[in-house]
N, C-alpha and C positions, 0 to 999 in steps of 0.2 A: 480607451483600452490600455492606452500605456502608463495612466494614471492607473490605473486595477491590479497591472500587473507589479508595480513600483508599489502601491499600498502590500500588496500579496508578500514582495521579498521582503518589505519592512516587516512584517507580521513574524517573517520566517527568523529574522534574525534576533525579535522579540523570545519568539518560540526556544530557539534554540541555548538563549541567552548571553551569548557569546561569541565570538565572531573565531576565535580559537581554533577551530577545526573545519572553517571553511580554507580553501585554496591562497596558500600565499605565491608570494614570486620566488620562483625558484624551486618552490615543493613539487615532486613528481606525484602527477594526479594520477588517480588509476582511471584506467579508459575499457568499456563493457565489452566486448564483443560484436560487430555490426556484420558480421559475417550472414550474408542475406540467405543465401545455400543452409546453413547452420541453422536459421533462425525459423525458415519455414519448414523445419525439419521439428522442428520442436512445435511452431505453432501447429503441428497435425495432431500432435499429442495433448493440444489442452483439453482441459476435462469437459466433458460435454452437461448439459443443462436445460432450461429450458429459457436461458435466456437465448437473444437474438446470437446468430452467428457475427464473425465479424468479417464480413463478406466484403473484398474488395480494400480491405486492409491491411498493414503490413505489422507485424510483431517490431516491436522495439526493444521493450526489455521486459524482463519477469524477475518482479522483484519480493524480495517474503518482507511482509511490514510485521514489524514489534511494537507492541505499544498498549493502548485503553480505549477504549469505549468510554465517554463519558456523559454522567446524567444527572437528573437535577430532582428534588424533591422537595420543592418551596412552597405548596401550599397548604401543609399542614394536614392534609388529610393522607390518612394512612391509608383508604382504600382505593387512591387513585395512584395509577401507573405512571411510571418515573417519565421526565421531559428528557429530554436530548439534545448536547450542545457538542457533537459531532466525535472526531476521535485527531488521537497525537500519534505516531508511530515514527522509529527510522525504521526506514528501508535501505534491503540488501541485495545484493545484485545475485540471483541463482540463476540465473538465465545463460549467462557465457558457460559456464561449468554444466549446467541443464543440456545444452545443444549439442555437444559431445558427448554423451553418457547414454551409451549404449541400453544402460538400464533404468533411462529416465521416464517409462512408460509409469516403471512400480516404484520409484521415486521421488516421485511428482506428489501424491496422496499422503507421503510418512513426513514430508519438512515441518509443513504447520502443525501438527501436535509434537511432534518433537520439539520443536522450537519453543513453543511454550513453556510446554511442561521443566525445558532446562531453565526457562530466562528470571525463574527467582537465584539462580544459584549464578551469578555473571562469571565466574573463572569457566565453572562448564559447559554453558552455553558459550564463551569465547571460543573454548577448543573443538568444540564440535561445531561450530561452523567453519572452521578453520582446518578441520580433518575433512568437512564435505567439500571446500573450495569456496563458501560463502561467506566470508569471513569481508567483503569490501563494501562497507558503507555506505552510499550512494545518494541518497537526501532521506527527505522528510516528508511526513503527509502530515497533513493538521488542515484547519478552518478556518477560514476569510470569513465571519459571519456565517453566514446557512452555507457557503460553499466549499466543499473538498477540492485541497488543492496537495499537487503531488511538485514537489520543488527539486530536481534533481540536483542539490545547489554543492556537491560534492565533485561533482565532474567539471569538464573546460567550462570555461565563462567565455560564452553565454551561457548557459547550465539550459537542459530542459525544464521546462515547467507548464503545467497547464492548470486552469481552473474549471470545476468542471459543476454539471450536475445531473443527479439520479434520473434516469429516463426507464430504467427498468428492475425488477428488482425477482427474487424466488428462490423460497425455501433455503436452505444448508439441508444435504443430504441428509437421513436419519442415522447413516454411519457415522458422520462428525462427529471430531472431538465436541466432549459439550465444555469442556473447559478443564482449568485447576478448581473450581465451585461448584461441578455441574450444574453453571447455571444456563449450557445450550450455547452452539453455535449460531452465531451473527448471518442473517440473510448474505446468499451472495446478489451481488448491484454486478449492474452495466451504468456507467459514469460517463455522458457526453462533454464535451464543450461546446455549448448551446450559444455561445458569446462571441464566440474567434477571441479567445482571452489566451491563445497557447500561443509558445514561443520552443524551436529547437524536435520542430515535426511530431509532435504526439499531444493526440488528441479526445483519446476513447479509452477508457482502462476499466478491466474488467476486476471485481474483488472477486476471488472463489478461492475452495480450500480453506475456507474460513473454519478457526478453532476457535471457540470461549466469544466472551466478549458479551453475551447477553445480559438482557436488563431483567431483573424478578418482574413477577406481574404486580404488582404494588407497592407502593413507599414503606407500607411497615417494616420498623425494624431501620431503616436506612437512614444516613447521614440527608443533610441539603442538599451536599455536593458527593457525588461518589463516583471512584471510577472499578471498571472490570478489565482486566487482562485479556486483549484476547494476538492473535498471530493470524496474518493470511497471505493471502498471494495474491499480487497485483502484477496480470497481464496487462503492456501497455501498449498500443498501438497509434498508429500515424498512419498519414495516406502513403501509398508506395512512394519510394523515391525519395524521401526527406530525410534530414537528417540532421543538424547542429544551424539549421535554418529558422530566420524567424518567421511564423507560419502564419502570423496575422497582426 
C-alpha cells in the first residue's frame, strides 16, 4: 500500500510538473473548514440522485474540480467510439464558503457551469472565484493507470489523498450544463477506495454537478489524442471522526 500510495504522489508531481506550488517551509498553507456542525449542515443539502446515499459518513470537503476529460482514438476507424484514459483537473475548496451560505441550497446547482463557461477566459474565472470565496486551490485529480485519485497535496503534509474506484455511476440530470461544445454532461460516479489506499480520513467521493466533459459518439472528425473541458463537484467523505490521519 505504501508503495501505491508513493507511486500515486510521484505521478502527481509528474502531473503537476513542478514542485513550485506545492507547500514550502515557512509558506502559510490555507487550511478548509472542518467545522463538523457546519459541514453536516451542508451535507443535508447535496443534490440528491439515484446514486447510493452516503449513510454513516461524514463530509470532508466539497471541492469544484477544473480540468478535461480525456480520450483516445487510435484505431482508425471513424465509426467506433472514443477509448478513455481518465481525466486531469485542480480542485477548489467551496465547501468552507458553501457551509456558511445561507443561500447554498440555490448555489450549489449555478458553480459548475459558471465555472466553466469563465475557465477559457483565466483573469475572469480568477475573479469570480475570488468574489465567490473559491478562489483556494487545494490538489489535484488525475490517474494512477485505470484509477482516479484525488491528492490533496496543497494542504498540511501529510495532505489527504485517496485512490479510488467507480462502484457506481447515473445519468447527469437532463438540466446539465452540456458544455462550452454541447457536447453533454459527464455521468455523475460514486468513487470507493476498494484497497485501504487512503491516507488523512477520506475515502468515498462523490462527482455530481457535472458540466461538459463528454465524449462524441464516434472518432470521426477527431484527433488520436483529444481532450473536452468539463467542471464538477467533488463531495468527499471519510468515516466519522477522522481527520489528517493515516487511514490505512
Amino acid at each position: 500500500m505504501r508503495f501505491t500510495l508513493a507511486a500515486a504522489a510521484s505521478a502527481l508531481i509528474i502531473f503537476t510538473e513542478s514542485v513550485s506550488g506545492l507547500a514550502l517551509p515557512g509558506k502559510k498553507v490555507y487550511t478548509p473548514s472542518d467545522n463538523v456542525k457546519n459541514l453536516a449542515k451542508l451535507q443535508a443539502l447535496m443534490p440528491k440522485s439515484a446514486l447510493p446515499a452516503p449513510d454513516g459518513l461524514q463530509l470532508k470537503y466539497v471541492l469544484l474540480g477544473i480540468g478535461t476529460q480525456n480520450y483516445t482514438c487510435l484505431t482508425g476507424d471513424d465509426n467506433a467510439a472514443p477509448g478513455t484514459t481518465g481525466a486531469t483537473a485542480q480542485l477548489y475548496d467551496i465547501g468552507t464558503h458553501l457551509s456558511t451560505d445561507p443561500f447554498a441550497r440555490w448555489t450549489i446547482p449555478s458553480i459548475s457551469p459558471l465555472a466553466l463557461s469563465l475557465s477559457t477566459a483565466p483573469v475572469r474565472f480568477t475573479q469570480n472565484l475570488q468574489s465567490l470565496g473559491y478562489e483556494h486551490m487545494v490538489g489535484h485529480h488525475f490517474f494512477s493507470g485505470a484509477s482516479p485519485v484525488f491528492a490533496l497535496d496543497q494542504l498540511t503534509s501529510p495532505y489527504p489523498m485517496t485512490i479510488l474506484a467507480k462502484v457506481n455511476e447515473t445519468d447527469a440530470p437532463t438540466t446539465s450544463c452540456p458544455g462550452t461544445g454541447k457536447e453533454g454532461a459527464i455521468k455523475w460516479l460514486l468513487l470507493k477506495d476498494t484497497k485501504s489506499l487512503s491516507q488523512g480520513g477520506i475515502d468515498t467521493v462523490y462527482r455530481i454537478e457535472t458540466a461538459g466533459g463528454n465524449k462524441p459518439a464516434t472518432c470521426k472528425g477527431q484527433k488520436q489524442t483529444f481532450e473536452v473541458k468539463y467542471s464538477a463537484q467533488y463531495w468527499i467523505f471519510g468515516p466519522k471522526g477522522t481527520g489528517y490521519d493515516v487511514s490505512a
